[in-house]
C-alpha positions in Angstrom: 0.0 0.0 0.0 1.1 3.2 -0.5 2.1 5.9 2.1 -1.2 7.3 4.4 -0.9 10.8 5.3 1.6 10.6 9.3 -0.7 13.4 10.6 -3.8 11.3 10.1 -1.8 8.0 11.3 -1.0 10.1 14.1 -4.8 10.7 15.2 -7.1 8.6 17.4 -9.9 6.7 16.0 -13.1 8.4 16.9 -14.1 7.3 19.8 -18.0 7.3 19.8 -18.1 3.3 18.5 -16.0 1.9 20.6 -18.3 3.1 23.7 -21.5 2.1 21.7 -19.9 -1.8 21.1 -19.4 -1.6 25.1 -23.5 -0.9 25.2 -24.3 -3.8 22.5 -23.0 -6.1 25.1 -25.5 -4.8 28.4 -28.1 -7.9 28.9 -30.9 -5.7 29.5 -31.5 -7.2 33.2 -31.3 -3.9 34.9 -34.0 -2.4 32.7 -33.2 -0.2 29.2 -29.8 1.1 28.7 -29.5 4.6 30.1 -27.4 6.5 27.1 -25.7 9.2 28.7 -22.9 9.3 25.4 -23.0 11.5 22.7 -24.7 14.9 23.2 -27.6 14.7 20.9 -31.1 16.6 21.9 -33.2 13.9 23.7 -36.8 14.9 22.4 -37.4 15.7 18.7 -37.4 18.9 16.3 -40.5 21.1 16.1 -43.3 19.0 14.3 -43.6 22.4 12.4 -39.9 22.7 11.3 -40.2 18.9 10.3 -43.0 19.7 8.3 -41.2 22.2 6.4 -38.0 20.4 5.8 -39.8 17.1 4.6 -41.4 20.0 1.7 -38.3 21.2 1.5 -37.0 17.6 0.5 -39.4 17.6 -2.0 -38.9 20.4 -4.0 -36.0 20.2 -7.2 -34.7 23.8 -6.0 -33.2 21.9 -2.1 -31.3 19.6 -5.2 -29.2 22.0 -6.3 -26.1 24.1 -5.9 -26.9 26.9 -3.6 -24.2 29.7 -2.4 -21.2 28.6 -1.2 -22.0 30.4 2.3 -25.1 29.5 2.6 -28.8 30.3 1.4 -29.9 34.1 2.3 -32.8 33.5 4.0 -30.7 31.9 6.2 -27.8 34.4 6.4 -29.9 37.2 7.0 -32.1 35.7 9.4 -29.4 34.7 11.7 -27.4 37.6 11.1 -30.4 39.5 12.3 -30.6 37.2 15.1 -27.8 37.3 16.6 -27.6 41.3 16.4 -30.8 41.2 18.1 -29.4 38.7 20.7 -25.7 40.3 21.5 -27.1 44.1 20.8 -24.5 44.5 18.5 -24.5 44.6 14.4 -23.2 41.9 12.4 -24.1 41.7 9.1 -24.7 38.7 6.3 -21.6 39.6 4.6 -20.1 38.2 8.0 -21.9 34.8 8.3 -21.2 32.0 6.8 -23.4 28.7 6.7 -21.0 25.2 7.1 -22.2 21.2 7.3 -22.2 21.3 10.3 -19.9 23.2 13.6 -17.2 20.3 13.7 -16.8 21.5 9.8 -17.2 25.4 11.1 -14.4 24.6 14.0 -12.2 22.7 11.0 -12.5 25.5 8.5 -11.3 28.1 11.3 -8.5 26.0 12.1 -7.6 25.9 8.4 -7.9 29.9 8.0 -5.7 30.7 10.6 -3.1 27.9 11.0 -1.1 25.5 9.5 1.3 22.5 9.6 3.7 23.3 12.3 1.8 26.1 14.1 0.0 25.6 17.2 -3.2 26.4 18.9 -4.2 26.5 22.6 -7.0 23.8 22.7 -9.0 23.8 26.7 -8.0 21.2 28.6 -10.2 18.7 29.0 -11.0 19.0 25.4 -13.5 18.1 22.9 -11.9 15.4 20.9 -13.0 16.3 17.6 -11.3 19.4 18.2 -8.0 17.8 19.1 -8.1 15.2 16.2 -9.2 17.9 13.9 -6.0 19.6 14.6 -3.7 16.3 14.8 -4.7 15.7 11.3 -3.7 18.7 10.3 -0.3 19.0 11.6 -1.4 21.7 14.0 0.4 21.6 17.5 -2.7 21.2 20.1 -1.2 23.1 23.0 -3.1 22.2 26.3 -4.9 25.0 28.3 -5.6 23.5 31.7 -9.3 23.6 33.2 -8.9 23.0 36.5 -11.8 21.1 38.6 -11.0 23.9 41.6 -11.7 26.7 39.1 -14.7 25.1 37.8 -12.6 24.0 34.5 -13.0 27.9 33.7 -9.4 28.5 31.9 -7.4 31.6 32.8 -5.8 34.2 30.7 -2.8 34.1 32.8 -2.3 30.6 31.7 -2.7 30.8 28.4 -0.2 33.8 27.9 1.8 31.8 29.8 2.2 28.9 26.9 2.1 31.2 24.2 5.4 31.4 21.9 5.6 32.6 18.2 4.0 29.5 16.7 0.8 29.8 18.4 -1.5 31.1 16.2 -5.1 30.9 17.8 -6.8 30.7 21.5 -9.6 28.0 21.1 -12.6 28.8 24.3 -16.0 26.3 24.2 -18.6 27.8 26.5 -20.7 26.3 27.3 -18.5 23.8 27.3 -18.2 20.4 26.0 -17.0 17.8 27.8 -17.5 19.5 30.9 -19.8 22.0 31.1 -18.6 25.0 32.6 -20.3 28.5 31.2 -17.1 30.9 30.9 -17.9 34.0 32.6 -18.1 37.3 30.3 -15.0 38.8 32.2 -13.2 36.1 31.3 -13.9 35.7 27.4 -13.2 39.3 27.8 -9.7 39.0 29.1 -9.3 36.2 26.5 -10.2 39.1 24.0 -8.1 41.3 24.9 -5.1 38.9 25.3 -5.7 37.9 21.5 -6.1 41.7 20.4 -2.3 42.3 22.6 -0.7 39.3 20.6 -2.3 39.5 17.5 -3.9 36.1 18.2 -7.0 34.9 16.8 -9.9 33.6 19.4 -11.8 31.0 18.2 -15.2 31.0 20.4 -17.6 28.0 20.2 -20.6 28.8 21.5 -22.4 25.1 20.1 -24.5 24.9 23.3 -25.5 28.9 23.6 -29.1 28.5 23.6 -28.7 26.2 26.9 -27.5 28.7 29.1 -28.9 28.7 33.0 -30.4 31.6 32.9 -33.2 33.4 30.4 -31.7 35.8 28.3 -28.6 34.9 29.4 -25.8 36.9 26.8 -22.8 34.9 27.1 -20.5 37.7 26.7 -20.0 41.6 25.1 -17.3 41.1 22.2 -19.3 42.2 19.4 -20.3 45.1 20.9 -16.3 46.1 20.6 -16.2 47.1 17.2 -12.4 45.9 17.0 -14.1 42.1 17.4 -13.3 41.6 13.5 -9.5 41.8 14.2 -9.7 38.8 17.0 -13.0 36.9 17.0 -14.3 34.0 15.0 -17.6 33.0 16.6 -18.9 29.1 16.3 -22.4 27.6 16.4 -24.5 24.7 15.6 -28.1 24.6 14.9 -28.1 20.9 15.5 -28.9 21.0 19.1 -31.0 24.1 19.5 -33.6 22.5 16.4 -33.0 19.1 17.1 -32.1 18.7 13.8 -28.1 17.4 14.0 -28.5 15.1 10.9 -29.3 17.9 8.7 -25.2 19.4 9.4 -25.6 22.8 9.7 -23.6 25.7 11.7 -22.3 28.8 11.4 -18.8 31.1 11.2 -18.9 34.8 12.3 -16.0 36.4 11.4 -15.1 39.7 9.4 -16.3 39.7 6.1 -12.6 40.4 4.7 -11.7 37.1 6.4 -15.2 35.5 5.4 -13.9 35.6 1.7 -10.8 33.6 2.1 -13.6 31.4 4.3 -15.1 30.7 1.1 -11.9 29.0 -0.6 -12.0 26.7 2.0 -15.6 26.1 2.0 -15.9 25.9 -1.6 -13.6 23.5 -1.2 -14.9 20.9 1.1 -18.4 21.5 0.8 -19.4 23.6 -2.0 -22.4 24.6 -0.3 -24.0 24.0 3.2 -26.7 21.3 2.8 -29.8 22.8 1.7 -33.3 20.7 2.6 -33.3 22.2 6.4 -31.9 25.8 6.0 -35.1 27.7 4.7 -37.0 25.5 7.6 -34.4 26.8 10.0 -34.9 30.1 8.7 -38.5 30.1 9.6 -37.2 28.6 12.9 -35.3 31.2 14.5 -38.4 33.8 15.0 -41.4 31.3 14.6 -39.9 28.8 17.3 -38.6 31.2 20.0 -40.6 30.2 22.8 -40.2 26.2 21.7 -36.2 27.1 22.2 -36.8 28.6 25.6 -39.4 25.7 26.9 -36.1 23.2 25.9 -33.7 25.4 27.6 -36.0 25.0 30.4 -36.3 21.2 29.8 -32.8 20.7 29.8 -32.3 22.6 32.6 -34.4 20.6 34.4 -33.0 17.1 33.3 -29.8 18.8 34.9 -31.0 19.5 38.0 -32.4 15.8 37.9 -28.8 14.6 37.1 -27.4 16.5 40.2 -30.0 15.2 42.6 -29.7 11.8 41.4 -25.8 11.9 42.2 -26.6 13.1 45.5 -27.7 9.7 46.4 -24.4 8.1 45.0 -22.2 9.8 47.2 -18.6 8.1 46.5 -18.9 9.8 42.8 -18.3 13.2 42.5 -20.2 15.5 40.1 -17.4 18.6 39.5 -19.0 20.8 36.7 -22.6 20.3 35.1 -24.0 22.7 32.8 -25.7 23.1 29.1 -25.6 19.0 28.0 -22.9 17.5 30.4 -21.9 16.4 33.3 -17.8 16.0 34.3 -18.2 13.5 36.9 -15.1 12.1 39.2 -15.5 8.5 39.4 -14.7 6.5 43.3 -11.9 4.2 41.7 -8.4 5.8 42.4 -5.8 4.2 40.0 -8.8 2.4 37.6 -8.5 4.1 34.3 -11.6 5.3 33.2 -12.3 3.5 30.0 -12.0 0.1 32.3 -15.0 2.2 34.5 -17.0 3.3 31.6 -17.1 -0.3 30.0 -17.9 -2.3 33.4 -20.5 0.3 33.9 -22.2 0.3 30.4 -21.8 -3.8 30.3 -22.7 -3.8 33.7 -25.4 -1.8 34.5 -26.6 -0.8 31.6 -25.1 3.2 31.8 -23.1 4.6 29.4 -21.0 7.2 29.7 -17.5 8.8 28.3 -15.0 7.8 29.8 -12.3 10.9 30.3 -9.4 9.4 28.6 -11.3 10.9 25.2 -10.9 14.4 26.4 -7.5 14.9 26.7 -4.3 13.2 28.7 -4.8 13.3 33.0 -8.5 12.9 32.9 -8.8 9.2 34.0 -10.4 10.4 37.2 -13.5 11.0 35.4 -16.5 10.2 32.9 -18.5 12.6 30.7 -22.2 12.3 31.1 -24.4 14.0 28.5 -27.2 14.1 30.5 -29.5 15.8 28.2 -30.2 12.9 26.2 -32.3 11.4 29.1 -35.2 11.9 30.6 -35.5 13.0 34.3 -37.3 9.5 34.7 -34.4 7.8 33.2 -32.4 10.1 35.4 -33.6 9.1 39.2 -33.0 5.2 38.5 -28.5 6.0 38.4 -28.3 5.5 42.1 -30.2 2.1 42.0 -27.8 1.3 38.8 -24.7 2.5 40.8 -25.9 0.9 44.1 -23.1 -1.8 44.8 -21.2 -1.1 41.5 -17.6 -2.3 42.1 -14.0 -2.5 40.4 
């Protein structure tokens, strides 16, 4: 066989199978499987939005080409929204549509680093992050998130790690695997540190919708009309529609950097997928209170998570927020993939075990608690009742 690209030799399987083979083999005889894996929305989309999209399928106009950033309605309608929801303008000509936010987060990553540079990646990470940047030859550069600071990184930190080939500050907030809702001061400081070192921040904000509190803003950046020199903001509409099949995200960034966006885009996707976007569109104003009632819902599933640990006391629940859990498991010295199989094999829970997220996280599992019911919820302590290594 010929020679297979080192940099993609060099990066880890993903690891979403392996954990699903360890479920095939639960017996059942504790009741269903409690999925607590992958962080996909645990109810379904709008029967509304659905409607639209399966008309949408339909028609010979959702078969074609469209833009390579993304169909207007779209653009403009979340351009509108999200000047509505940060009080500060950004315009279409600085949105761009992607297949998806791991493709968004991969695209931003190709625009402002390459082979050889590096990028400070949060510590636990997501690992899609991580392998996206492996692949690529990109240096992923630990910032630690400390369980004591609430896994909120600090500024000091990360200027502390930073040498001439790092090339771009990566935050997540909420964040995934843990969590932990970066306060605004602190994205601020981020900010500024960028703006100081002529630094890109990349800023995922996949879970922003699922803040703790209503009308939460997660932070005053736009508002700073420098934020085109710095910023490069992230979503996904996968988990706020419920519709994570359909691939589709977003890139904010300056619409001078939006065009050499489009190379890459053009590139690897020619245009975002098109049967959901005018449904989406439609979406954003017609399903506002539907958004706000699964905020609440997931909010609630949360707080059923917490109080269901409460009756396991040997684990340790150390951030919870948006769709996770970072949970420190009672087996000092037990790696946690050995945990996270006995437990799914076991007694029919599966989570994440740390080990995914980055290097020093065998102490704990990720639990995506969202995609369970608070019913689902309240039977962990009678599955961890007794569990042993």
């Amino acid at each position: 066989m010929a020679a297979v690209n080192s940099h993609l030799l060099d990066t880890g399987t993903p690891p979403i199978p392996e954990a699903k083979a360890w479920a095939r083999r639960y017996d059942g005889s504790r009741g269903p499987l409690i999925d607590l894996s992958q962080a996909v929305p645990g109810y379904p989309a709008h029967p509304d939005l659905l409607a639209r999209i399966a008309a949408a399928a339909g028609e010979a106009a959702t078969a074609s080409y469209g833009p390579i950033g993304g169909d207007t309605a779209l653009v403009d309608t979340y351009a509108a929204h999200v000047s509505e929801f940060y009080g500060a303008p950004v315009s279409p000509a600085e949105i761009s549509l992607t297949a998806g936010c791991n493709l968004a987060f991969f695209v931003a990553m190709m625009a402002t680093a390459k082979a050889g540079d590096a990028v400070l990646l949060p510590s636990p990470w997501y690992f899609n992050h991580e392998m996206a940047l492996r692949m690529s030859g990109i240096e992923t550069r630990p910032l630690p998130c400390r369980p004591e600071a609430g896994f909120v990184p600090d500024p000091d930190d990360a200027e502390r790690l930073l040498d001439g080939r790092v090339r771009a500050i990566v935050l997540v907030t909420p964040n995934n695997p843990t969590g932990a809702v970066y306060p605004p001061g602190t994205i601020a400081r981020f900010a500024e540190l960028c703006r100081r070192k002529r630094l890109w921040l990349i800023l995922d904000e996949t879970y922003r919708d699922f803040l703790p509190g209503e009308g939460d803003v997660p932070h005053a950046l736009f508002s700073d009309a420098g934020w085109r020199d710095v910023l490069i903001g992230l979503y996904s509409f996968s988990k706020s529609y419920c519709v994570p099949g359909h691939r589709l995200g977003a890139i904010i960034a300056a619409a001078s950097l939006q065009a050499e966006i489009g190379k890459i885009l053009d590139t690897v996707q020619i245009c975002p997928p098109r049967v959901a976007q005018g449904a989406v569109a439609w979406g954003v104003g017609a399903l506002a209170d539907w958004r706000e009632a699964n905020r609440l819902e997931i909010a609630g599933r949360a707080a059923a998570f917490t109080a269901a640990m409460g009756q396991a006391p040997d684990w340790r629940v150390d951030s919870v927020g948006a769709y996770f859990a970072y949970v420190a498991h009672p087996f000092a010295g037990v790696p946690a993939p050995v945990v996270a199989e006995r437990l799914a094999v076991e007694r029919g829970v599966l989570g994440l075990p740390g080990g995914y997220f980055g290097p020093g996280q065998d102490g704990h599992l990720r639990i995506a608690f969202a995609n369970a019911d608070a019913a689902a919820l309240a039977q962990l302590p009678a599955r961890l009742a007794g569990f042993g290594i």
